[in-house]
N, C-alpha and C positions, 0 to 999 in steps of 0.2 A: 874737212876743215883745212885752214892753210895757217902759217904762222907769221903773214905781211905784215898786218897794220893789227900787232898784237899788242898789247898794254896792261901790267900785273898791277893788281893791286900794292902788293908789298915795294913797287917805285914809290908809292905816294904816302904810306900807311905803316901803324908801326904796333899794328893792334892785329893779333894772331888770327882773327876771326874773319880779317882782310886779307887772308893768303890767298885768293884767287884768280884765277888768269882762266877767260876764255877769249875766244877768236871768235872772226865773222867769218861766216858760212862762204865756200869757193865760189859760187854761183852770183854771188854781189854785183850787182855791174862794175864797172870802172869806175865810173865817177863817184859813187859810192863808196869806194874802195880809196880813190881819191882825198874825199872828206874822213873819212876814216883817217888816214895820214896826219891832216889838218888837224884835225881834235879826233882822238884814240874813241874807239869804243870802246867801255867797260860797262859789264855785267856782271853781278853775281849770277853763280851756274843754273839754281831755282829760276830767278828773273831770263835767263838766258831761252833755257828750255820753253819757259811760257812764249816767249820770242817767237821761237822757232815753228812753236804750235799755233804761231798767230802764222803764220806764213808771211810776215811782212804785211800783212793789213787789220788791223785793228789799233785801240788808244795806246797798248804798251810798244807797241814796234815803230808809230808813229811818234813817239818821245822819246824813243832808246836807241832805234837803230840808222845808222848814215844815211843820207840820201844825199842824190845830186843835187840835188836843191840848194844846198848848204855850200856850196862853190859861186853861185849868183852874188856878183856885186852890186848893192842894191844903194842906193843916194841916204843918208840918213842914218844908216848902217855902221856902227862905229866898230871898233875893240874895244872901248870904255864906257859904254852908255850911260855910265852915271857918271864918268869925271873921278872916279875912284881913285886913278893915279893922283888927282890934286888935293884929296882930301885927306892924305895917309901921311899926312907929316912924319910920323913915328914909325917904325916900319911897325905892320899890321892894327894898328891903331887908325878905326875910324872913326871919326864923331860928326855927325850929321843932326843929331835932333837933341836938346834940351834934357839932360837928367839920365841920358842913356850913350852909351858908346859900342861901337862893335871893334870887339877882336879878332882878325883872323888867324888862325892857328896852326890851317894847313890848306896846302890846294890839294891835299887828297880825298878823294868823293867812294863811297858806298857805288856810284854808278853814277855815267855821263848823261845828265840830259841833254838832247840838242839844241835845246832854247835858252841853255845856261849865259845868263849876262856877267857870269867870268870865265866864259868857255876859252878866253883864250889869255887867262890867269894861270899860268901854267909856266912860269919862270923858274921856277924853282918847287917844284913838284915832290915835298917830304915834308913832315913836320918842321915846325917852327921848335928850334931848341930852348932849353929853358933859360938861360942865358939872353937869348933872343928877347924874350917878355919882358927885361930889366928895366928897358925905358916908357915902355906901354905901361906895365905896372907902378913905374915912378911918377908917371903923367896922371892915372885914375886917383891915386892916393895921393896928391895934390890938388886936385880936382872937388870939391868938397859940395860941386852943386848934383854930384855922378849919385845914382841912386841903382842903374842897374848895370852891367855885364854883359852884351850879348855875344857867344862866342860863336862865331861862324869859317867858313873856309874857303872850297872845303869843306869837308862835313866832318865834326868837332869830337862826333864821334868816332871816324877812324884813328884817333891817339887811344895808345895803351890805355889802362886803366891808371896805371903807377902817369903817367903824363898828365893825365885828366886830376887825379884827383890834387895833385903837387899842384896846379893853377888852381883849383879853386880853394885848397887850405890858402894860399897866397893870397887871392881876393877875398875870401872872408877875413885877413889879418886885418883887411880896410874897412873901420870904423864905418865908414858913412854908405858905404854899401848895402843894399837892402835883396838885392836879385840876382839872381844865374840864371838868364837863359840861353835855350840851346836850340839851335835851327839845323836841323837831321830829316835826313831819308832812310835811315839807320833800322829803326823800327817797324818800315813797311816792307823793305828790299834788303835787309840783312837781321831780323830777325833774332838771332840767336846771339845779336850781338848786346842784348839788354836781359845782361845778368842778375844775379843775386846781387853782385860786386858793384856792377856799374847801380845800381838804385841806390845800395848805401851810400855811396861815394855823391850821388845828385839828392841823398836829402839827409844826409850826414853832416850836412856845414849849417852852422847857422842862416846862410841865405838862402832866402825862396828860391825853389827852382820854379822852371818853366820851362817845357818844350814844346818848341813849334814844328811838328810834322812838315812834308807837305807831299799832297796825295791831290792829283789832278782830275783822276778820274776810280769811279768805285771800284772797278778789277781789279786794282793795286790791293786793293782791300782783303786778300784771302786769309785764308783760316790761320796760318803765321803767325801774320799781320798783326790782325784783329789779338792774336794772343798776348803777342808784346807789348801792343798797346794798354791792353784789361792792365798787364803787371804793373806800367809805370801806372796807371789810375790807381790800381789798387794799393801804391804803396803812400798815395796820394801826392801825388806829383801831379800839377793840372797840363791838361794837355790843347793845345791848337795846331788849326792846320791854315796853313797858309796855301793857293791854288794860284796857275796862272793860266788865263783866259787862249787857249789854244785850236789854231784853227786843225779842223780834223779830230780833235782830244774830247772836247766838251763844251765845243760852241754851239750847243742844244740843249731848250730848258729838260728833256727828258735825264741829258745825262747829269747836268748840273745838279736840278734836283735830286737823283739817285748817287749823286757824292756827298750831297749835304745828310740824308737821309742816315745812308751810309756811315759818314762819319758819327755822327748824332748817337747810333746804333752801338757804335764802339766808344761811346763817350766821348770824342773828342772834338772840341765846339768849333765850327766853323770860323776861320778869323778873317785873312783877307784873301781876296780872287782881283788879281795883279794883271792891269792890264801890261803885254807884250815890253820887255824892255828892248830895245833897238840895236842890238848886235849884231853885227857882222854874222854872219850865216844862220839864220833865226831866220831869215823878215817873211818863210815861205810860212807860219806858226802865226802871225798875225792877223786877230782882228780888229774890227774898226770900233771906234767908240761907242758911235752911235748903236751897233749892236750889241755890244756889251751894257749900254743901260737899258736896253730892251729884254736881255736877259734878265736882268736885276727886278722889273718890274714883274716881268714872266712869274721868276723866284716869288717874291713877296707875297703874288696873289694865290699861289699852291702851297708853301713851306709857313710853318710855325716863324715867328722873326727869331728867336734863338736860333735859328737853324738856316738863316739866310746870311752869308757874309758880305763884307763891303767892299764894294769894287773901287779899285782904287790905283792911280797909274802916278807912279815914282818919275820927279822930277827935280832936276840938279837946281841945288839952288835953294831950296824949298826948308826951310828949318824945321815944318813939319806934316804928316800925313794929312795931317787938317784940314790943310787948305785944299787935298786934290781929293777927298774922300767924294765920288758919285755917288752913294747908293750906301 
């Protein structure tokens, strides 16, 4: 192992269960080592190790680890593909769609994917202080048409517990709130991090929880996995998984179907399968539309509809998923 293009959890993260730090293997090409530079690779050591045992070829090393690819400047290819800088009036305060708002909380991640459309959301790479929320939370509780919460980053899960549960005692203080949701890789790729603590703390407050996984392909799914998942169901927390359409990952109805299956398996209902957002170092991950409803059809005619999600590709501009929903 070498210590170049090394990147610890605890820069980003303020949750104990985040103290890891591994490196990329000596043998990396350059330019790999390059993109590395560019946006850090992080793994947890579990996630690492299966890496390692992929050799660099399979669905987990294909969304986790640098490739030269991710150097290609590609027309179309932005830093912002959804305009996010213009819609953050308040810092971390997004609101996009009708009755709902998203919070981002931290640009700290459980693990880098390389298709992340805020891969290069990394200005300021530590939790959001509580201080910090003053105006986001003065904006929601005047806000009176707000029904849910959604907290994102970053993954919402790397804050403390003591951090996590102080924002949502504060958003449950907001009368007209009805919801908490959490959008985490937490539970698939850091496991151990969904406590006794952390489940009271998500269904301790008067508002609904919800979390939305997201798990691209079945492998992610091991025996961990699947455990931390059982515990949020079983405390009844409802659980979805959100997927994005990845070339090399799961742009085959075999594997698609064996995530939906999969997920199904471990109770957690299929939500949506996201076509490619258009980021700067991503575009080698994209496929084309027209495949992707061909998928969708593929789906339908093998899988239960509970167990078929809806394909659907994010556009600026758009007030709601409604209007782009395919499938």
């Amino acid at each position: 192992m070498t210590s170049a293009p090394q990147y610890t959890a605890t820069d980003a993260a303020d949750h104990p269960a985040m103290n890891h730090s591994v490196e990329i293997p000596t043998n990396f090409p350059a330019g790999a080592r390059n993109a590395a530079e560019a946006f850090p690779f992080l793994a947890p050591p579990a996630l690492a190790a299966r890496l390692m045992a992929e050799r660099g070829e399979g669905p987990l090393s294909r969304q986790f680890l640098p490739t030269v690819e991710e150097l290609q400047e590609v027309p179309g290819y932005t830093t912002d593909p959804l305009n996010e800088s213009c819609t953050q009036k308040i810092p971390g305060l997004i609101t996009k769609y009708p009755g709902r708002v998203l919070l981002k909380v931290t640009t700290g991640c459980v693990v880098h994917c390389r298709f992340c459309f805020r891969r290069h959301d990394r200005a300021t790479p530590t939790p959001m202080r509580p201080r910090a929320f003053r105006p986001a939370l003065e904006a929601i509780a005047a806000d009176s048409s707000l029904r849910e919460v959604i907290l994102s980053g970053g993954d919402p899960l790397t804050l403390s517990d003591r951090r996590l549960e102080r924002l949502a005692v504060r958003l449950a203080d907001i009368p007209h709130l009805k919801r908490l949701r959490i959008h985490t890789r937490a539970p698939v790729f850091l496991p151990k991090r969904i406590t006794p603590r952390l489940i009271r703390i998500l269904t301790g407050s008067r508002l609904t929880p919800i979390v939305v996984v997201h798990v691209n392909h079945a492998a992610e799914l091991d025996s961990p996995a699947r455990a931390a998942l059982a515990r949020m169901v079983d405390a009844g927390i409802p659980l979805l998984n959100q997927s994005v359409l990845l070339k090399g990952v799961n742009d085959d109805v075999e594997s698609l179907a064996a995530l939906c299956e999969a997920l199904i398996d471990a109770r957690v209902m299929p939500y949506y399968l996201h076509l490619l957002d258009a980021v700067a170092g991503a575009a080698h991950f994209e496929v084309p539309e027209a495949r992707g409803r061909e998928l969708m059809i593929a789906l339908r005619a093998c899988l239960p509809g509970y167990a078929v999600p809806r394909l659907v590709r994010e556009v600026v501009g758009l007030s709601s998923k409604q209007g782009i929903l395919y499938a």
